[in-house]
N, C-alpha and C positions, 0 to 999 in steps of 0.2 A: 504494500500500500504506500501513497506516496504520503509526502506533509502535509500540515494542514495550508488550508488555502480555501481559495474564492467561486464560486460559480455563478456564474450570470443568465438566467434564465427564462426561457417563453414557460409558460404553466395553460397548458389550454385542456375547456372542459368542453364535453359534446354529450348531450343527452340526443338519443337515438329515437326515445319513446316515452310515454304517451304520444308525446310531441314534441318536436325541434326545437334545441337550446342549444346554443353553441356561444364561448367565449372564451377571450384568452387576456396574460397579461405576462408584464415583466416581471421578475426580482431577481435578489442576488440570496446564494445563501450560505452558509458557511459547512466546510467540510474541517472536521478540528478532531486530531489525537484526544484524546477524553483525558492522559495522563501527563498531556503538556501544558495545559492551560494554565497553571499557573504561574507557570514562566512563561507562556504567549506573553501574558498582561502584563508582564516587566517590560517583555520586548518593544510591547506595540502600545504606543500613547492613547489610541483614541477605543483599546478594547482593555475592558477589567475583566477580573475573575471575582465573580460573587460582588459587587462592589458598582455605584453608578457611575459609568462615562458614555460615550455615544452608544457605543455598542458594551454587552454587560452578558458575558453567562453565568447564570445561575440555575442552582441545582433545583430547587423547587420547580423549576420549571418544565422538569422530566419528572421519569417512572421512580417512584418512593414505593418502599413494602413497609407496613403489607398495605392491603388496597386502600379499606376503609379508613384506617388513620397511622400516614405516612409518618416515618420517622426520618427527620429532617437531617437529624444529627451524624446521618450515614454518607458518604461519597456517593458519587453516581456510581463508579465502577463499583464500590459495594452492592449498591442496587441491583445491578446490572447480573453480577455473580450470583447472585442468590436467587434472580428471578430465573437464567438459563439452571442451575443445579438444581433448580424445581424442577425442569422438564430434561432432566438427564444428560444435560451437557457441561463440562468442566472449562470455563475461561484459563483458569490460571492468572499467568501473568500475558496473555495473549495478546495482543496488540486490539484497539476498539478505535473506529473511525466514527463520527457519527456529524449525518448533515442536515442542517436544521439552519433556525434562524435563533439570533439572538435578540434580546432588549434592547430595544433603540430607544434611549432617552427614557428607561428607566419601565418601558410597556413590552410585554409581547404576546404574543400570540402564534402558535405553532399547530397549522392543520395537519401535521405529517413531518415527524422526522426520522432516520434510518439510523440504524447501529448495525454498524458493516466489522464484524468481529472476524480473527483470525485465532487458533489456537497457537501453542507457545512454538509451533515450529513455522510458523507464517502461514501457516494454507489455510483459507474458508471457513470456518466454522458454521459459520452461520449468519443472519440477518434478522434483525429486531423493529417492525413496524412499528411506530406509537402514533397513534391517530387520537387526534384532540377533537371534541366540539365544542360547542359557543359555551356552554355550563359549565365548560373546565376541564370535563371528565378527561379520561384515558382507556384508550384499548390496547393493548398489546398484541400484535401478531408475529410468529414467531417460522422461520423459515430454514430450517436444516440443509446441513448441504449437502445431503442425498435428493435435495430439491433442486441444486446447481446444474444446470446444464451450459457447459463451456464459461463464461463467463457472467450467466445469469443466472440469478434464483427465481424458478417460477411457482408458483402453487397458488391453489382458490382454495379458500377456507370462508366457512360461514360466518356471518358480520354480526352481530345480534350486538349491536350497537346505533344508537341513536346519533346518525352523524347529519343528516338532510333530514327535515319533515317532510320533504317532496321525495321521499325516496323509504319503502318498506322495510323493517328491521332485522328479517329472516332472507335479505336477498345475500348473495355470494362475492365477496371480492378476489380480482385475478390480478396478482401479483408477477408483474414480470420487469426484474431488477439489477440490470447491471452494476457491478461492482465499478464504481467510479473513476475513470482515469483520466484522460486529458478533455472527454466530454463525458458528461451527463447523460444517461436514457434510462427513464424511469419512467412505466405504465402504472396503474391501477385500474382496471375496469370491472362493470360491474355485471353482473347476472341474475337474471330472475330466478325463479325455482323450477324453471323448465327448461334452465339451460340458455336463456335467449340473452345476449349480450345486447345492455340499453342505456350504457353510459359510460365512455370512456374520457380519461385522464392519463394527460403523458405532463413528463418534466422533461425536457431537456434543455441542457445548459455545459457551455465553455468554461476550462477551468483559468482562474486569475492568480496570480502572486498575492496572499495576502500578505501586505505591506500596509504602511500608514497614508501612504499615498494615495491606493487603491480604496481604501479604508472610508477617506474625504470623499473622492469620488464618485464611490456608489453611494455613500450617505447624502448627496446633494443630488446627484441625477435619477437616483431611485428613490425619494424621501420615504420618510418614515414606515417603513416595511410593514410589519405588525399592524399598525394602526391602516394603514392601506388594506390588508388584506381582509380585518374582520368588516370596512367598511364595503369590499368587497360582496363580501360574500353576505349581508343586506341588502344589498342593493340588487342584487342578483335572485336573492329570495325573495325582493319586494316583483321583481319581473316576473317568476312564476306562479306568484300569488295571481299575478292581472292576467295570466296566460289560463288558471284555474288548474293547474294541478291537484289533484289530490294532497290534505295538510295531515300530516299528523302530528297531535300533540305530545309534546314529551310527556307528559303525566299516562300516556295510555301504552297499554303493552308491554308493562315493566318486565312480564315474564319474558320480554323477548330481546333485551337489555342486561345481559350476560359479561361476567366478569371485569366489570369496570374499574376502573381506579381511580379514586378522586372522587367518590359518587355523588352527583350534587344533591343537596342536603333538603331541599325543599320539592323536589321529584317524586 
């Protein structure tokens, strides 16, 4: 795996059914050693660790065990260990990539971030989905590398996570995920219960030097990331409100709302 660094990216979504929705947009997002970070933040002026400056990672910000009430006081890479040795796989001191966005000006918001893990002799281990919605929560989805084919990790696994109200909670996601190198390509699409593909998402994106230089530049030509993307994704939900999709409320179908983390508390 390479250092950490930058990728600049198109994010486009295409609903196929009921009815036609199709949109895209920019961002940048950060590809970062989970065990360097806090000597990045020495390095680099305008990114801290745990701490506010333009850009800020912080651990609250990811997967904490156990679900219900996270213990803050643990590293991610503790987290991280203890969530793979639940489902039979050993990190060690394995090298963990992980691309995501960080807090810009102290806010974030993360619809999807990856943990691209290698075990302690460098090769594959595995791939760690964390998919966020508007409530906070978390899902984890978890992709072995008996899932790897050449350079990607593919597998559909069932979602029973409230991620869209315009979208059922027992439909299927199809993960197909290149390990990230000089570009980006990352799918998610989705599936009904019949098998029929009715929404896809791709990420792809070029990798940048993260530098401080770099740093100013995407913070000015891409503003405020996070705060763009949940106003996104309103605005986007106020389109298929007028379009009449089918809504559902989060309070309904809780049985179908399976191992969450973070679970919002008024749900």
């Amino acid at each position: 795996m390479m250092e950490s660094s930058l990728y600049i990216c198109k994010v486009m979504h295409h609903r196929l059914a009921p009815k036609k929705h199709r949109f895209w947009y920019r961002v940048y997002l950060f590809y970062l050693d989970i065990d360097v970070l806090p000597a990045l933040s020495k390095k680099l002026y305008w990114l801290s660790f745990n701490r506010f400056n333009l850009f800020n990672f912080r651990n609250k910000d990811h997967m904490q065990l156990p679900k219900d009430q996270p213990d803050e006081t643990k590293s991610l890479r503790q987290h991280l260990s203890q969530y793979l040795s639940e489902n039979d796989l050993e990190l060690g001191n394995g090298r963990v990539m992980l691309l995501t966005n960080l807090a810009v000006l102290g806010y974030n918001f993360n619809p999807v971030s990856f943990y691209f893990c290698e075990d302690e002799a460098g090769k594959p281990l595995c791939t760690v989905v964390e998919i966020s919605n508007t409530f906070r929560e978390m899902k984890l989805f978890l992709l072995k590398s008996d899932t790897l084919e050449g350079n990607t990790f593919r597998q559909r696994a069932e979602k029973y996570f409230y991620v869209s109200p315009f979208i059922d909670l027992d439909t299927l996601f199809d993960f197909n995920l290149s390990i990230p190198d000089e570009e980006l390509d990352i799918r998610i699409d989705d599936y009904d219960k019949e098998g029929k593909r009715f929404f896809l998402s791709t990420l792809r994106g070029k990798r940048k030097v993260l530098n401080n230089i770099n740093l100013l530049k995407y913070f000015f030509s891409i503003p405020l990331i996070p705060l763009r993307v949940m106003g996104l994704i309103h605005w986007q939900a106020f389109l298929l409100w007028k379009k009449k999709f089918a809504f559902h409320q989060k309070s309904a179908n809780q049985s179908l709302q399976k191992d969450v983390y973070k679970p919002y508390k008024n749900n």
